[in-house]
C-alpha positions in Angstrom: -3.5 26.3 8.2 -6.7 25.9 6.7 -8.3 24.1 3.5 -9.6 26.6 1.1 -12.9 25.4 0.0 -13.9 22.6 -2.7 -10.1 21.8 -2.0 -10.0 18.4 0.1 -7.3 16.2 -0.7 -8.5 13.2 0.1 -6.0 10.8 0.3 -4.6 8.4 2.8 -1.0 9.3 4.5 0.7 6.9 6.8 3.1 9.3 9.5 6.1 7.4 11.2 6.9 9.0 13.9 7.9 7.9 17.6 7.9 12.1 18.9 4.5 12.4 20.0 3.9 16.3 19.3 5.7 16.0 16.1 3.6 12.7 15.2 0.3 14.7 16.5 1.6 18.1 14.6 1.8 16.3 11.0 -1.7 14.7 11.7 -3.3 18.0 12.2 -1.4 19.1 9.5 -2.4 17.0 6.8 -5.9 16.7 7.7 -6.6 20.4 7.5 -5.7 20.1 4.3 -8.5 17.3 3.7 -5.7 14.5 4.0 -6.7 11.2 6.4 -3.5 10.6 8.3 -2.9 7.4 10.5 0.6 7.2 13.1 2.7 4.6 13.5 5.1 5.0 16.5 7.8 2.6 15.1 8.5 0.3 12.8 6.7 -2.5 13.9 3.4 -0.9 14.1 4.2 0.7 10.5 4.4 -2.3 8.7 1.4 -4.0 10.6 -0.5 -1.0 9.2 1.1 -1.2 5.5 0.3 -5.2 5.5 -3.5 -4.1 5.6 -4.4 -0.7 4.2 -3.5 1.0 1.4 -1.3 4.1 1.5 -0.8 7.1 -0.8 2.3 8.5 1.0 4.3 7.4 4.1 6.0 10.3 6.0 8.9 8.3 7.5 11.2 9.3 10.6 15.0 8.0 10.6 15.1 8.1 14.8 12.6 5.3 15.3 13.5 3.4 19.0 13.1 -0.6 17.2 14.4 -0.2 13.6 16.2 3.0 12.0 14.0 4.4 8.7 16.8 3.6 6.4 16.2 -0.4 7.5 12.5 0.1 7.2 12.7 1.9 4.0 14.8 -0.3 2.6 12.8 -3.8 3.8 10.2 -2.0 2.3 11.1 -1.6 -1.5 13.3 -5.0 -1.4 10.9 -7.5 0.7 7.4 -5.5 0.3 8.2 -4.0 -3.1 6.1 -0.9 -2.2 6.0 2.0 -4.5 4.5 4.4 -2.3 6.4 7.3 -2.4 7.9 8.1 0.9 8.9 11.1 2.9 11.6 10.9 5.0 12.6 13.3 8.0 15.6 13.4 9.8 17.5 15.7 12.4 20.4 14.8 10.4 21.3 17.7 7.5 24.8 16.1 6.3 25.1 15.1 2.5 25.5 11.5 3.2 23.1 11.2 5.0 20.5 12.3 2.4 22.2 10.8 0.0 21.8 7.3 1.7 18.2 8.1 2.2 17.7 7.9 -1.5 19.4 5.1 -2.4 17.5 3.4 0.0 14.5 4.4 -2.0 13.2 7.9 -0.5 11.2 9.8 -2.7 12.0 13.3 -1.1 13.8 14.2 2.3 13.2 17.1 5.2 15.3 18.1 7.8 13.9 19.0 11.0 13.5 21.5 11.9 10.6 22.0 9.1 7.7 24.0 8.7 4.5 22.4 8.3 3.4 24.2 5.9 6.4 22.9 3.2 5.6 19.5 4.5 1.9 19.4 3.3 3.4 21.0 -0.3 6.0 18.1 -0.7 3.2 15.4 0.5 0.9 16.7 -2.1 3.3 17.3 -4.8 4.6 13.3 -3.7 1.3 11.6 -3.9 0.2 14.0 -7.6 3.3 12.8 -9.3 2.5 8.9 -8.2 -0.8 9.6 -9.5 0.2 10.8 -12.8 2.5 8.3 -13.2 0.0 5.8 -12.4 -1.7 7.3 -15.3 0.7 6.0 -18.1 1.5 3.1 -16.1 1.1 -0.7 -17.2 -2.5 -1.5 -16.0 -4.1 -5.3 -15.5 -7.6 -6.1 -16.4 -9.8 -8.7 -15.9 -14.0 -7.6 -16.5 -14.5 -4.3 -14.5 -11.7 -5.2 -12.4 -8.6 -3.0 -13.0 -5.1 -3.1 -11.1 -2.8 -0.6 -11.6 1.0 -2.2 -11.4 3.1 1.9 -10.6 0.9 2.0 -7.1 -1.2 -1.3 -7.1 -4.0 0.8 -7.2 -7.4 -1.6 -7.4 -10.7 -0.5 -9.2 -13.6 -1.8 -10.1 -16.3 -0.2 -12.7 -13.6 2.8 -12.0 -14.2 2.5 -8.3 -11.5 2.5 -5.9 -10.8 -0.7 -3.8 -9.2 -0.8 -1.2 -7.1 -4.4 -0.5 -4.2 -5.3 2.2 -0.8 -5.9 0.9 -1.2 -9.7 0.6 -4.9 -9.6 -1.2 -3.3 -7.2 -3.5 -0.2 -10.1 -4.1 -3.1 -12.6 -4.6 -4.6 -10.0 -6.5 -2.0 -9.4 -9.4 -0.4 -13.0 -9.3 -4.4 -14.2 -10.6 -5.2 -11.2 -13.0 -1.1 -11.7 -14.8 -2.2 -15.4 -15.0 -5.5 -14.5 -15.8 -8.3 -17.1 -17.6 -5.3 -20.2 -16.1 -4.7 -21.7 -13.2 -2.6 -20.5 -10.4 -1.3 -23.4 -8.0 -1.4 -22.9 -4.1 2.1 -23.2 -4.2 3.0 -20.4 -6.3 0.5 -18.3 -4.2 2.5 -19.5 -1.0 5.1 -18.2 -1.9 4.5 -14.7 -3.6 3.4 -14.5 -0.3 5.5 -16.0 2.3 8.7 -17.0 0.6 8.4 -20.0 2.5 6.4 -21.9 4.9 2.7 -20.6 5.4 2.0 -19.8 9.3 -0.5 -22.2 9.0 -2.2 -24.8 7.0 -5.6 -22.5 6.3 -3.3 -19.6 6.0 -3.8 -19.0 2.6 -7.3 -20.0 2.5 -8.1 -16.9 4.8 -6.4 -14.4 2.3 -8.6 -15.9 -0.4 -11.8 -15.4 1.7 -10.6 -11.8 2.9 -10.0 -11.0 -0.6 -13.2 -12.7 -1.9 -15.0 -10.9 0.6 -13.7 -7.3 -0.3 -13.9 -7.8 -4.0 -17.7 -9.2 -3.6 -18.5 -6.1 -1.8 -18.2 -4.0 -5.3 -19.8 -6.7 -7.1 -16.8 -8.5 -8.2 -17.4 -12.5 -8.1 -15.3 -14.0 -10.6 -12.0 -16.3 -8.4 -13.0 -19.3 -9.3 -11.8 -22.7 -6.8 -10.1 -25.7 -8.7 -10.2 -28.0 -6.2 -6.8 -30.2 -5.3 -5.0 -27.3 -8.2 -5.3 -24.0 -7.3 -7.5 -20.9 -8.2 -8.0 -18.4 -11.6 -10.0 -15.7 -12.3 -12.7 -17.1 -14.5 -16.0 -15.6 -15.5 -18.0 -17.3 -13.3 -21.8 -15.9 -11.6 -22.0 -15.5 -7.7 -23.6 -18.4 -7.1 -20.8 -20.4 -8.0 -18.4 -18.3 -5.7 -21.3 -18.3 -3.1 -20.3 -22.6 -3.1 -16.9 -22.4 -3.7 -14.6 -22.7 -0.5 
């Protein structure tokens, strides 16, 4: 299979899949279609990788040796709250089986055997129907900056930015609070539910994030010291002092 020309798909595809030829077959699948594919050999290692990158689809196996993809899949919508449409595959053809699949939250569902070929059709007619949706969806701004809430898609001046899960949490609890503070405690939680793993826990996120969103020219999280943060119209050299 080949990519006709002026045809690259560009877009970011996370494959869960513990069967190494399969896992290796859907890589060179998708990225002769112009698709960059990453593997994740169980469940573990795929939400390690979905904590700090940005996917457009995630091509999930039920049969993974730690954590079956019905678990996964549904930790995923309920504790992550990730829209990203998924994919699921599964040896198993019965009705219930499917049908447990998308209550779990699947967006679509193949039963091996499959051929390739129909898999890179449903990934890319997966990942176009997010995107249109994303279209008409509810979109935060703040400046250039730009979240959108369908597929916490993050621009700014209409580039794409790419943020890890919890940035993009930091992200959207500061731009729906936007001009007001946001206490650390609130932020805590959105992101831990709990107890922070460490004192400077969420001190690091705020850098990382600060860091990424500087990067494309974005300088505007402001420190209240002893409070919280808030996105505030403030110049770089204010963030370049702020801690």
């Amino acid at each position: 299979m080949s990519m006709a020309p002026g045809t690259a798909f560009n877009q970011m595809i996370l494959i869960v899949e513990d069967e190494r030829s399969i896992a290796e077959n859907l890589l060179f699948a998708l990225e002769s279609e112009g698709m960059t594919a990453d593997i994740a050999r169980n469940a573990a290692a795929a939400l390690y990788r979905l904590e700090r990158e940005k996917y457009d689809l995630v091509v999930l196996d039920i049969g993974l040796p730690d954590l079956d993809g019905y678990s996964l899949l549904r930790q995923l919508r309920q504790e992550f709250q990730l829209a990203t449409p998924v994919l699921m595959l599964t040896a198993r053809s019965a009705l219930e089986d499917k049908v447990q699949g998308f209550i779990n939250g699947a967006d679509d569902y193949l039963t091996k055997p499959f051929a390739l070929q129909e898999l890179v059709l449903r990934a890319k007619a997966l990942i176009r129907r997010s995107q249109q949706l994303c279209d008409t969806a509810f979109v935060l701004r703040f400046g250039p900056l730009e979240l959108s809430l369908s597929n916490q898609v993050v621009k700014v001046d209409g580039q794409d930015v790419r943020l890890t899960r919890k940035s993009l949490l930091i992200l959207e609890l500061l731009m729906r609070y936007a001009g007001r503070v946001v206490p650390r405690q609130k932020l805590e939680d959105c992101l831990w539910q709990g107890e922070p793993p460490s004192a400077e826990a969420l001190r690091s996120q705020l850098h990382l994030l600060r860091k990424t969103l500087h990067a494309h020219g974005f300088d505007s999280i402001e420190t209240v010291h002893g409070v919280g943060w808030r996105l505030a119209h403030t110049s770089a050299a204010d963030q370049a002092a702020a801690p």
